[in-house]
N, C-alpha and C positions, 0 to 999 in steps of 0.2 A: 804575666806571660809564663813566667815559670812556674806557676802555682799551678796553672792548668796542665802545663808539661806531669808537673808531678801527679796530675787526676788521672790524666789520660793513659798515665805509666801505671798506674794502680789499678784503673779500670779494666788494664790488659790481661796483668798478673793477674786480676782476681778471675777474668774470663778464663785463661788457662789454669789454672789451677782447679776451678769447676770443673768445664773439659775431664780434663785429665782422672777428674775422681769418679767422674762419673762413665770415663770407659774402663776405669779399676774396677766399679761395680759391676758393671753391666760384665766384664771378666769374669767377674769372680761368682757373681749369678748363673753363666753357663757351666763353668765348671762343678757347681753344687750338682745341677742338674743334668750333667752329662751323662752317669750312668742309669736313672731311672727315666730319662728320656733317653737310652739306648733302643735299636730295636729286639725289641720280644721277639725268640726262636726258640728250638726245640734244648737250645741250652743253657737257657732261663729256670733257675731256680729260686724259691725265699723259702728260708727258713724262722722260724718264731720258738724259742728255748726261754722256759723263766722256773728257777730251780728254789721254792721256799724254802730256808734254811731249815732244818728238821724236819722235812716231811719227805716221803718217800722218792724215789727218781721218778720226773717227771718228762718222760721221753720226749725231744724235740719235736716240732712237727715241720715236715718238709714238702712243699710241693713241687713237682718236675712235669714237664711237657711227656704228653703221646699220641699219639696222631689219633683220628676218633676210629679207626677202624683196629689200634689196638687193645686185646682185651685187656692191658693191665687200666683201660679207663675207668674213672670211676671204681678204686679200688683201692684201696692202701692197705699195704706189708711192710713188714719189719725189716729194716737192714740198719747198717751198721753209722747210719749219719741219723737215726731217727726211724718213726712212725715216717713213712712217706707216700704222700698222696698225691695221684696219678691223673692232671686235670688237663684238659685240651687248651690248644693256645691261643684260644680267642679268652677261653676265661685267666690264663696270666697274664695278658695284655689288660685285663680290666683289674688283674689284681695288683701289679704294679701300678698301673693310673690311681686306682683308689688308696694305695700307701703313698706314691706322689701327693696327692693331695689330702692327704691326714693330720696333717700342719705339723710332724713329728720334725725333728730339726737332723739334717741325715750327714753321714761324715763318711765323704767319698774316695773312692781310691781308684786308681786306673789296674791294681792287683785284679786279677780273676779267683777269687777264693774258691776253695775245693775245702766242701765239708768233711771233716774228718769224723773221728770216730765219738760219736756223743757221750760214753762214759767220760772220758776225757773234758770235758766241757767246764765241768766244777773244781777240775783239777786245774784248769787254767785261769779259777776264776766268774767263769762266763756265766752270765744270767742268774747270778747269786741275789743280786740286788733289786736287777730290774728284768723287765724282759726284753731278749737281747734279739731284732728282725736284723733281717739281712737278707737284699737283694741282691743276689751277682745275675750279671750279666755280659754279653758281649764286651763289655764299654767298660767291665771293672766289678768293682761290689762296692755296693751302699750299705752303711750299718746308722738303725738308730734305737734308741733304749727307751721302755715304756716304764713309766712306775705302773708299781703294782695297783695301785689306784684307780688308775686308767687302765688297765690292760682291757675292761669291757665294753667302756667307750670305744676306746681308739677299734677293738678287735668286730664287732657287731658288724657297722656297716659294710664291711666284706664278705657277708652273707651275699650280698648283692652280686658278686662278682661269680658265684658259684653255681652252674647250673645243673651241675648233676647232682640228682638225689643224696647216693650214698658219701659222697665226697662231704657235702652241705652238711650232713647229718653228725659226720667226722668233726667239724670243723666246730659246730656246734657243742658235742661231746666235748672238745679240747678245753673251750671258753669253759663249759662247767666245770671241768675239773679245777679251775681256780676262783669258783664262787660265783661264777656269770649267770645270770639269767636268761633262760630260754624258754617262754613259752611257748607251751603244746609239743615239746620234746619228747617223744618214744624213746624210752631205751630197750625195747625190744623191735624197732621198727622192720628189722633185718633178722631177725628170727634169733640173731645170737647177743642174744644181752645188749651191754652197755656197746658204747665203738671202743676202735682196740686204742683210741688216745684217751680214753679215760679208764685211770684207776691203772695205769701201771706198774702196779706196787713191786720196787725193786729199790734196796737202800740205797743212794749215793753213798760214791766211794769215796768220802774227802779224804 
């Protein structure tokens, strides 16, 4: 009779103790994905920075929400966080879903990060090694790191996400400047050469 006592006592522990691990996970799962399952608005930004040691600065690239009736759509200028490119918010909402599902491993924070000033980036470090994305959102900012091996894999299928011409074309330039393939790529597509993220030769300042 006590032998069973003692089954039935172990059967229990062992149910709670499952239990329990299994709503630590299921925790801990929401939490991974609380910021890239934030909602997409107009102050959704990712940024993609990866700095080869010895070769020239390679300016960040930054995309930020415009409503489609402004003209900076489909367009990208220089400021001071990066090359940044000006896409409507149906395509960030598919550009987050498709880094959500990239199988990149992402380390979240509930911080709202503000890009700062891109010269500064290799002075801090950043994207020396790998290339360094970053979601913020609403909900926080998500950061995760590409080898340079992958950067063409992982970065391609977000061609998908892109539907305006000049933006796409942009985005493509970028992958080439680190060895990527693109076929059937113009770099005269737009009358003025290459796009302004490739080839922006300017030394980093280590």
């Amino acid at each position: 009779m006590r032998s069973e006592s003692v089954i039935f006592s172990i059967l229990v522990l062992a149910i709670v103790v499952a239990v329990g691990v299994g709503v630590a996970q299921s925790n801990h799962g929401q939490g991974r994905a609380s910021v890239l399952n934030s909602p997409v608005d107009d102050k959704t930004a990712i940024r993609f920075f990866y700095q080869p040691v010895g070769d020239y600065f390679h300016y960040p690239l930054v995309f930020r929400v415009v409503e489609e009736s402004n003209p900076l759509l489909d367009t990208v200028t220089m400021q001071e966080e990066g090359q940044t490119a000006y896409i409507s918010l149906s395509e960030m909402r598919e550009l987050v879903q498709s880094l959500a599902h990239s199988g990149l491993e992402w380390h979240e924070s509930e911080t709202v990060e503000v890009f700062g000033l891109s010269k500064k980036l290799t002075l801090a470090g950043v994207g020396l090694d790998t290339m360094d994305v970053r979601v913020v959102t609403s909900g926080g900012t998500a950061k995760a790191e590409v080898s340079p091996k992958a950067i063409c894999t992982i970065l391609k299928p977000l061609d998908a996400a892109l539907k305006w011409p000049r933006i796409l074309w942009e985005f493509q330039g970028f992958r080439i400047n680190y060895g990527c393939k693109v076929p059937g790529f113009k770099y005269g597509a737009y009358g003025d050469g290459a796009p302004s993220t490739v080839g922006a030769a300017s030394k980093p300042k280590r």
